[in-house]
C-alpha positions as CSV (number, residue, x, y, z in Angstrom):
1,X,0.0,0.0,0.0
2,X,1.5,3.4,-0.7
3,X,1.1,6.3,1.5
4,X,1.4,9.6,0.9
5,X,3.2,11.5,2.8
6,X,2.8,15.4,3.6
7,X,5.7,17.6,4.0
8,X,6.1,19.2,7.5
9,X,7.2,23.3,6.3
10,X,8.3,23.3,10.1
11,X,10.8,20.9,9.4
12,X,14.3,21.9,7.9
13,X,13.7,20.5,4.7
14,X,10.3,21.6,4.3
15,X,11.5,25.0,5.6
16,X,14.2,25.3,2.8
17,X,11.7,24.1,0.1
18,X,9.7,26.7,0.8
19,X,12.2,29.1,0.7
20,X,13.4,28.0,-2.8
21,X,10.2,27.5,-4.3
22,X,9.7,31.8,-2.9
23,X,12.9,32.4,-4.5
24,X,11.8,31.7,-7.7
25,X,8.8,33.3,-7.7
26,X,10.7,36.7,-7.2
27,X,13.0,36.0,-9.7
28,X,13.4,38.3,-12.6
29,X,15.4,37.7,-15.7
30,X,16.1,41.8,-16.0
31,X,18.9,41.1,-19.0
32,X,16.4,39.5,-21.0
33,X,13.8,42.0,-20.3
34,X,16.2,45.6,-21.3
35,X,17.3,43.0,-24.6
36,X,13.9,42.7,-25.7
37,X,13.1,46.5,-25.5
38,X,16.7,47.5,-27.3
39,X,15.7,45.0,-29.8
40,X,13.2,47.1,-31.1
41,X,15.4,50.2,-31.6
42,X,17.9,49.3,-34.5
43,X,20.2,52.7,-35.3
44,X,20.7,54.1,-38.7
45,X,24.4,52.8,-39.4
46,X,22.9,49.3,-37.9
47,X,19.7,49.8,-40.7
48,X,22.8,50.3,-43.6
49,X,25.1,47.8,-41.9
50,X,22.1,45.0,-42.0
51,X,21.2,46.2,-45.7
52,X,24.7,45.3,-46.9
53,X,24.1,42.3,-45.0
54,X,21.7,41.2,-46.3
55,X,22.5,42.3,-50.1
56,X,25.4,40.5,-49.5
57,X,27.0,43.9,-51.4
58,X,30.2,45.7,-50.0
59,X,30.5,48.5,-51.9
60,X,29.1,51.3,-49.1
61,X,28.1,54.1,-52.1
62,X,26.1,50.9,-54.1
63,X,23.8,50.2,-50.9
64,X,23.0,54.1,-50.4
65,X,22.2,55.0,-53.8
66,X,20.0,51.8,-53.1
67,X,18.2,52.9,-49.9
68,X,17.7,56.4,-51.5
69,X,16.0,54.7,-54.2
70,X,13.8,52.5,-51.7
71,X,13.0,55.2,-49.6
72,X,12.1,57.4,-52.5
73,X,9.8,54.9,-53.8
74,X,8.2,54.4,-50.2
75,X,4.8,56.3,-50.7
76,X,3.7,56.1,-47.3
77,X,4.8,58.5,-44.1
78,X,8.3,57.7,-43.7
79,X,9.1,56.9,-39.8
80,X,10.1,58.9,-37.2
81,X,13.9,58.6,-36.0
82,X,14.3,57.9,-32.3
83,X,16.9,57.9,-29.7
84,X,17.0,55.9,-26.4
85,X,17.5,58.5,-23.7
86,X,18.7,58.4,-19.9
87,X,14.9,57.3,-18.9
88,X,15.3,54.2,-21.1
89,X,12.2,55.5,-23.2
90,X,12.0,56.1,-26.9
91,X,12.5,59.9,-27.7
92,X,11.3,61.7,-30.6
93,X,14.8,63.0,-32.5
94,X,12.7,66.2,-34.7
95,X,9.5,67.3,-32.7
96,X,8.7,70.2,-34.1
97,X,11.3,70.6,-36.9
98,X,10.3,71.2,-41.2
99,X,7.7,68.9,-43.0
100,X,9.8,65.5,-43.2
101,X,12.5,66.2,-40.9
102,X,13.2,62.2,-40.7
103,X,13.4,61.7,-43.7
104,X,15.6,64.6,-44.6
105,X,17.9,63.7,-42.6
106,X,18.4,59.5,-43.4
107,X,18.7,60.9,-47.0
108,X,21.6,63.2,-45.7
109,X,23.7,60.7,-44.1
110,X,23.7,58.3,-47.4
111,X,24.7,61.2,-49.2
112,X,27.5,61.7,-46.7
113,X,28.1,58.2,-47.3
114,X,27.9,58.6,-51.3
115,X,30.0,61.7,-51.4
116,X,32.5,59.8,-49.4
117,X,32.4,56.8,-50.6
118,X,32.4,55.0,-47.3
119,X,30.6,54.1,-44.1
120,X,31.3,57.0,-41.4
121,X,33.5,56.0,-38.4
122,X,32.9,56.6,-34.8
123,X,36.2,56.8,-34.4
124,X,36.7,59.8,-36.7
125,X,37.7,63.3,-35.9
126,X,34.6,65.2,-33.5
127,X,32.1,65.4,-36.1
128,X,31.7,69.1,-35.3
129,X,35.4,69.4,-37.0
130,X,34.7,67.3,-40.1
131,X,32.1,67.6,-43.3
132,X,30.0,64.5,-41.9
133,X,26.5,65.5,-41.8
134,X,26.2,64.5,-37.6
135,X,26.9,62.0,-35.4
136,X,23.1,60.9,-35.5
137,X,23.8,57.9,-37.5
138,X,25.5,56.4,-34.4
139,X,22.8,57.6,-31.5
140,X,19.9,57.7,-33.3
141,X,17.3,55.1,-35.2
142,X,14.4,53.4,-35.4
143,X,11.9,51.0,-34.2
144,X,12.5,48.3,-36.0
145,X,9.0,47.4,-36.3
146,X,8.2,50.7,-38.4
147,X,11.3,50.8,-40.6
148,X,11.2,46.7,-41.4
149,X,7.8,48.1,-43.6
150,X,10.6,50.2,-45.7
151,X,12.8,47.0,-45.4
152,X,11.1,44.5,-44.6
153,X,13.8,41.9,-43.8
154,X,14.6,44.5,-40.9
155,X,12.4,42.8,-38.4
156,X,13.6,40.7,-35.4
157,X,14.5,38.2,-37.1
158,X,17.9,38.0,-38.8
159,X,16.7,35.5,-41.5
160,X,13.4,37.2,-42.5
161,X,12.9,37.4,-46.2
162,X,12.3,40.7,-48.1
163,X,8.5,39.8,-48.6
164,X,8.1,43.5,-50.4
165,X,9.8,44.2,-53.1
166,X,12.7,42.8,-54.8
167,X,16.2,44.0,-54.4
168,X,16.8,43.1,-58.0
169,X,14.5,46.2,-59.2
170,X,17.7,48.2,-59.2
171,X,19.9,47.1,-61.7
172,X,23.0,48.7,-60.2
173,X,22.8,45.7,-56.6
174,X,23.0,42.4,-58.5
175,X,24.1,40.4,-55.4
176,X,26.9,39.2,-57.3
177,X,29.4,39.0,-54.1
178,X,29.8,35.6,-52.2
179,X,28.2,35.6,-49.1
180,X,30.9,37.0,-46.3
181,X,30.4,34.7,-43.3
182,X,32.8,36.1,-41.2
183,X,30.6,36.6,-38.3
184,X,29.3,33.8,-38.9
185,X,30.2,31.8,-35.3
186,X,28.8,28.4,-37.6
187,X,30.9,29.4,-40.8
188,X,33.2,26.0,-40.7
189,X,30.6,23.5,-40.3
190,X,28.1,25.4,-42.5
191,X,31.1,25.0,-45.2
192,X,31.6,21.2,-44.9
193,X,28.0,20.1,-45.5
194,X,28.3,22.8,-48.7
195,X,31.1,20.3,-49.6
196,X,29.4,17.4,-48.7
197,X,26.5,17.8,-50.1
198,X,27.9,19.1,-53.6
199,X,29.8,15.5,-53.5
200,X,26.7,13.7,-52.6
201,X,24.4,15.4,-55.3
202,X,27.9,15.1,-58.3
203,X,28.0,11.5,-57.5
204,X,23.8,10.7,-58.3
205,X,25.3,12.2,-62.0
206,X,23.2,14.5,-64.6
207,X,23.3,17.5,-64.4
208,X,25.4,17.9,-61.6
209,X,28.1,15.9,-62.8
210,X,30.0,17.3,-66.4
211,X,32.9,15.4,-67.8
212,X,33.7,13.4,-64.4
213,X,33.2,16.7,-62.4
214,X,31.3,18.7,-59.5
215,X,28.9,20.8,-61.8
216,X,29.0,23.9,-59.0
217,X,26.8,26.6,-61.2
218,X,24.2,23.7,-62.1
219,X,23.9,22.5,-58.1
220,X,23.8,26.7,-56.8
221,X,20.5,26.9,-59.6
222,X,19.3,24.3,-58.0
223,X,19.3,25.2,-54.8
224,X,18.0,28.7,-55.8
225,X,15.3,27.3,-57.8
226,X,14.7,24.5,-54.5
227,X,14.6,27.9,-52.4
228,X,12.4,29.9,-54.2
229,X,9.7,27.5,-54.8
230,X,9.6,25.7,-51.2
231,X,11.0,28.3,-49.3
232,X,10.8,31.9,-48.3
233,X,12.9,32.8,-51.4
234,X,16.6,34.6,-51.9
235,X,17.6,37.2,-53.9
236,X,21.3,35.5,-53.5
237,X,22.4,35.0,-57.0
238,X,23.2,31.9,-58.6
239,X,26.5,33.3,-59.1
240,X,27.3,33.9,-55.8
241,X,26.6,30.8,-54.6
242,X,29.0,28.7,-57.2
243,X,31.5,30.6,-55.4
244,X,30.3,29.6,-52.2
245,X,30.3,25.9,-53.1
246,X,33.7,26.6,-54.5
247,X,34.9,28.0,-51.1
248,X,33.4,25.0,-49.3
249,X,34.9,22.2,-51.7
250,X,38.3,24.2,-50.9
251,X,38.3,24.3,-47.8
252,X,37.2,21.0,-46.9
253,X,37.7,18.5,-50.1
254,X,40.4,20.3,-52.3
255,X,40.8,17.4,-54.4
256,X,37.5,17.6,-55.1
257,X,37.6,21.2,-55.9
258,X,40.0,20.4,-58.5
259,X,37.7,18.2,-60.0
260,X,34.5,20.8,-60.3
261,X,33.3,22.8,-62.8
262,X,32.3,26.2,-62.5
């Protein structure tokens, strides 16, 4: 016969238990909670810096002629630029300043950025003393949530697909750079299933096999194509990817690589 036995909260263990189990009530995760309220403020040289991201394009005077083209084709009111201040509450950069004062002054720091044909540097001279437009492009931004409906792959998550619009609608970003995984804390292993599965898919033959080698540019369509009809899409060329196959059969089966075909 079991019995079921009651704990005694006089008793030292009973005691303690209830102490723990009091404990974690009170418990607040207050690192999680000030991430999730700076994850809704993204700053304007993190808005450019995630652009080029995610266009997978280095050239800093490409991606601003690019965002000056998006935002001049945005026809709705563009949002408001923020800062965080010393209450930890959104602040409203321009109250009371001109018709579009946000936009006005985004569109002045990519032409900063055009006319200088780089990214501007925190680390530069006090921008009082040099022809930047301001130092607003490091203090100031958005919430994400409004400036993901100019771009909309700007939302929380890093891998969200640019739903709207099509970065291809301006002929001068073609995406043709590899993808620059750097940062990329998975880059090695991501790399040797590339390579692995290249080697897999060369060996079934077809297409992806010409003259006895890895047919790169035939398995990178394929994957595009397998992407863009079961998945949320890319706008990563072809292109680019054959030289991200290449990179992956170099790195982890070079004899191979000297067996493929572009």
């Amino acid at each position: 016969m079991s019995r079921l036995i009651l704990e005694n909260p006089h008793s030292s263990a009973g005691w303690h238990g209830h102490q723990i189990r009091v404990c974690e009530v009170r418990v607040i995760d207050v690192k999680r909670e000030l991430e999730e309220f700076e994850s809704q403020f993204v700053k304007i040289m993190d808005v450019i810096q995630e652009v080029k991201t995610y266009t997978q394009v280095s050239d800093d005077t490409l991606v601003a002629k690019w965002i000056l083209k998006r935002i001049s084709d945005y026809n709705k009111p563009f949002p408001s630029i923020y800062r965080i201040n010393k209450f930890y509450e959104f602040e409203y950069v321009f109250s009371g300043y001109g018709k579009d004062p946000d936009l006005d002054a985004f569109r002045d720091i990519l032409s900063d950025i055009i006319k200088h044909k780089t990214l501007p540097s925190y680390d530069e001279p006090p921008f009082e003393d040099s022809d930047w437009n301001s130092k607003l492009a490091f203090d100031a931004g958005f919430k994400r949530e409004d400036i993901s409906d100019v771009f909309p792959f700007l939302t929380t998550s890093p891998v969200s697909s640019l739903a709207q619009g099509n970065i291809n609608d301006l002929d001068v970003l073609k995406c043709e750079t590899p993808l620059d995984w750097r940062e990329f804390p998975g880059k090695a292993t991501a790399l040797m299933f590339i390579a692995g599965l290249a080697t897999a898919l060369e060996s079934t033959g077809g297409k992806y096999s010409r003259g006895g080698k890895i047919n790169k540019s035939a398995i990178a369509d394929a994957a595009v194509q397998a992407i863009n009809k079961h998945g949320k899409g890319t706008d990563i060329s072809s292109r680019a990817l054959t030289e991200l196959i290449k990179a992956a059969l170099d790195a982890n089966l070079p004899d191979r690589a000297s067996t493929s075909k572009s």
